[in-house]
Residue, then its C-alpha position, 0 to 999 in steps of 0.5 A: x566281807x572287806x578285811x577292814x571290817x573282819x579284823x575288828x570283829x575278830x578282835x573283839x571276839x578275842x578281847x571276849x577271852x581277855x579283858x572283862x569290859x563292864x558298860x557303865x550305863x548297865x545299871x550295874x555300876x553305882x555311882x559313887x557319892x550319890x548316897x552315903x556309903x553306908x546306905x550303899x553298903x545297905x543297899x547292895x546288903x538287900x540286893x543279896x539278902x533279896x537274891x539268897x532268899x528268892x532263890x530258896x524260894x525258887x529251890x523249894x518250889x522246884x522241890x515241894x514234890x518231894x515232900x508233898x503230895x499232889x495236892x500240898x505240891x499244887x497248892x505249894x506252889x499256889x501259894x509260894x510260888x506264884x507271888x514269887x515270880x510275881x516279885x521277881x519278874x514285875x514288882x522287883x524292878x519297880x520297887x529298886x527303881x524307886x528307892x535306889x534308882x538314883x544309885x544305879x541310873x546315869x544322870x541322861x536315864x533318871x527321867x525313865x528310871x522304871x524304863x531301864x529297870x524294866x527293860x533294858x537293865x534285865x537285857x530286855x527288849x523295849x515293847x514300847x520303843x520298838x513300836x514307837x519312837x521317842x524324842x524325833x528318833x524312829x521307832x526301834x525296828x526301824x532303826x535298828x532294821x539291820x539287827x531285827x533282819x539279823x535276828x529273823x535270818x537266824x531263827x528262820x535258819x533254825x527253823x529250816x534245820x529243824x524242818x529237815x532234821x524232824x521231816x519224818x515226825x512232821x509228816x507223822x503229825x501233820x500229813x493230813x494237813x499238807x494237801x491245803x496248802x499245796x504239799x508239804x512244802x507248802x505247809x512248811x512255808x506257811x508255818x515259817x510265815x506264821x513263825x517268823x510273824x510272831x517273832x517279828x511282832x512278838x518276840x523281838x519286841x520283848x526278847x531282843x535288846x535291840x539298842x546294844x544287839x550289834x554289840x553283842x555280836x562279838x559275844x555271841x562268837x565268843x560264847x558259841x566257840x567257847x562253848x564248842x570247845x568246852x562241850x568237845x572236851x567234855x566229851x574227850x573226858x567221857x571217852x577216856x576217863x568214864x566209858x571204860x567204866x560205864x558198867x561199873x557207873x550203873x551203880x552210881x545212879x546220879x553219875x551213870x552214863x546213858x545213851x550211845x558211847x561218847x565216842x560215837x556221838x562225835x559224828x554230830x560235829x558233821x550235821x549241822x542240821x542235826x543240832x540247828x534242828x534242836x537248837x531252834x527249840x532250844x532257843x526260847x528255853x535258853x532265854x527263859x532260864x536266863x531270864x531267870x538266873x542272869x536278869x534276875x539273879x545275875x543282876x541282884x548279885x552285880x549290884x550286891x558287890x562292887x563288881x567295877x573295883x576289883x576282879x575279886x568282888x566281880x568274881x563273886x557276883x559271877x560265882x554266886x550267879x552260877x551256884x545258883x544256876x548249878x543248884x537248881x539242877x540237883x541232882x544231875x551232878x554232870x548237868x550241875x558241873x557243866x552248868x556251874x562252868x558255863x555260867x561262869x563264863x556266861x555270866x561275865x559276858x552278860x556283865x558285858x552286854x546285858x543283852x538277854x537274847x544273846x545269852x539265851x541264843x548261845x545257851x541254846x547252842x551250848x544246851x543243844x551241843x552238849x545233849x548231843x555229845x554227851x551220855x548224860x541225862x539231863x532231867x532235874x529235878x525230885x523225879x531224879x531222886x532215887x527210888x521214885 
C-alpha cells in the first residue's frame, strides 16, 4: 500500500488511544435549544431509569434458576423475559423516536426518524437500503461493494482458520458426507459457499452498518492491539502473580485456576489458525452481546448523560455501560474483571463509530484470545454457584 494511504490510517489508529471524537449525527449528542432544558433533564432521567430497570430485569432472567425450579425458571422467563426483550429490541427505538426524536435526530434525519432509531443509531445494518436504494442513490451493497467484499474476505479468512484447525472434529461428524461432493475438500468448498451466501444475503444486511464501516476500520486496529496487549498481560500476571499458587487457589472456588499453566499457553501467539478457527464462531456471539450491552444499554446511558460536555459525564455513561457488562458475568470474578476493563475501552470506541459488527468483530478476537491465554473458566451464570 502506497505510504501516502498507510500513513493515515496509522494515525487514525493512533488518534484511537488519544482522542475521543463523538460523531454528531449518532443519535448520542442532544441538540441544544430544541426543548427546555427541564424536559431534556427528563428525558435522559428515563433514559437511565429505562436502562438501570431493563437490566435488573436481564440480571433476574439470567438468575430465576437459582430460586426456582425448572418449571417456575421456564415460566419466569416466559413471563418477564420475553416481553423484555421485546421492549428492549423492537419497541424501545420506536416509542424514543416518537417522543424524543427530535432531540436526538439531525435536522436532514427527522424525516426517517424511526430509520435511525432502528438501524443506524444501534449501529446496525439497513435491510432495506442494502437492497434498495434511495433518493438516485444505488443500493448499499452496491455502493459500499468495497466494505461488503471486505467483510466476506474476513469471515471467510475465519472460516478457512476454523476449517484446518477443527479438521479432525470435521472429519468425525461429516465424513460419510465428503464422497458427494467429491472429497473432503470438496465438502469444505461447498459449506463455505453456503456460509458465505448467507452472509451476503443475511448477516451483512442486518449485522453490518455499511454507511461508516470504512471508518471503523481504524477502530477495529485499535480494538484488535488494544486487546492483544491487554489479554498478554493478563496472562504475564497469571504466571507471576497466581500460579505459583495455583494449588492454594483450589480452595477459592470463584478464583481457582483451570487448565494448562499460563505459561504454557503463550505458544497460541505462534498459531494463528488456532485463534481464527475459534474466532469465527466467536464472531457472531460477540456481536450478539454487543448488541445487548453497547446498542441497547451503550446507547440509553449515552443519552442519559451529556457525553459532548465534559469527559466526566462521557465517562459515566462508559462506566455504567461496562458495570452492567461486568455483572451479567457473576460470579467469574476473572471474566467480571476482564469484561469491566474491555468494556471500557470498548464502549468509548463504539461512542465513536456506532458501528456494531466492528465491536462485535473485535470482541471475538478479545473473547477468542483470552480463552486461549488465560487459565480461567469462563461459564457464568447460577451454574457457577457453589454447590450446584
Amino acid at each position: 500500500m502506497p505510504a501516502t494511504d498507510t500513513v493515515p490510517f496509522l494515525e487514525g489508529v493512533k488518534r484511537c488511544f488519544t482522542r475521543i471524537e463523538l460523531p454528531n449525527d449518532a443519535g448520542l449528542i442532544a441538540r441544544r435549544g430544541v426543548v427546555p432544558e427541564d424536559r431534556l433533564k427528563s428525558i435522559r432521567r428515563a433514559y437511565f431509569l429505562e436502562a438501570v430497570i431493563f437490566f435488573l430485569v436481564t440480571l433476574s432472567v439470567v438468575w430465576c434458576e437459582y430460586w426456582l425450579d425448572k418449571s417456575g425458571t421456564k415460566l419466569f422467563r416466559g413471563v418477564v423475559g420475553v416481553p423484555a426483550v421485546l421492549w428492549m429490541f423492537i419497541l424501545s427505538p420506536i416509542v424514543h423516536s416518537r417522543t424524543d426524536g427530535p432531540v436526538f435526530l439531525q435536522p436532514h434525519q427527522q424525516w426517517n426518524a424511526l430509520g435511525w432509531y432502528f438501524w443506524e443509531f444501534r449501529g446496525l445494518g439497513n435491510p432495506l437500503r442494502y437492497y434498495v436504494g434511495r433518493d438516485g442513490q444505488p443500493p448499499l451493497m452496491i455502493k459500499h461493494w468495497r466494505c461488503v467484499a471486505a467483510v466476506m474476505a474476513a469471515m471467510t479468512l475465519l472460516y478457512v482458520s476454523a476449517a484446518f484447525n477443527f479438521s479432525k472434529e470435521i472429519d468425525e461428524r461429516y465424513a460419510s458426507h465428503y464422497a458427494s461432493f467429491g472429497g473432503k475438500l470438496g465438502f469444505i468448498l461447498f459449506l463455505l459457499c453456503v456460509i458465505d451466501l448467507a452472509w451476503f444475503f443475511i448477516a451483512i444486511p442486518f449485522m453490518v452498518r455499511l454507511d461508516n464501516f470504512a471508518n471503523s476500520v481504524r477502530f477495529i486496529a485499535a480494538f484488535l492491539i488494544g486487546v492483544l496487549v491487554f489479554v498478554v498481560l493478563f496472562n504475564l500476571f497469571f504466571q507471576f502473580a497466581l500460579e505459583p499458587f495455583r494449588a492454594s487457589l483450589e480452595n477459592w472456588h470463584y478464583i481457582r485456576l483451570r487448565g494448562e499453566p499460563s505459561a504454557e499457553r503463550l505458544h497460541v501467539l505462534l498459531q494463528p489458525l488456532k485463534i481464527g478457527g475459534q474466532w469465527s464462531g466467536y464472531v457472531t456471539w460477540g456481536w450478539v452481546q454487543q448488541f445487548i450491552f453497547a446498542s441497547y444499554f451503550g446507547v440509553l446511558f449515552g443519552r442519559a448523560f451529556p457525553v459532548e460536555r465534559s469527559r466526566a459525564d462521557l465517562m459515566k455513561a462508559v462506566l455504567c455501560t461496562s458495570a452492567c457488562f461486568s455483572l451479567i458475568h457473576l460470579p467469574n470474578v476473572w471474566l467480571m474483571v476482564f469484561t469491566f476493563t474491555g468494556g471500557i475501552f470498548g464502549t468509548i470506541l463504539f461512542y465513536q463509530m456506532f458501528n456494531l459488527f466492528a465491536i462485535g468483530f473485535s470482541h471475538g478476537f478479545g473473547g477468542s484470545l483470552l480463552n486461549q491465554l488465560t487459565p480461567i473458566n469462563f461459564s457464568v451464570g447460577a451454574g457457577q454457584m457453589r454447590g450446584r
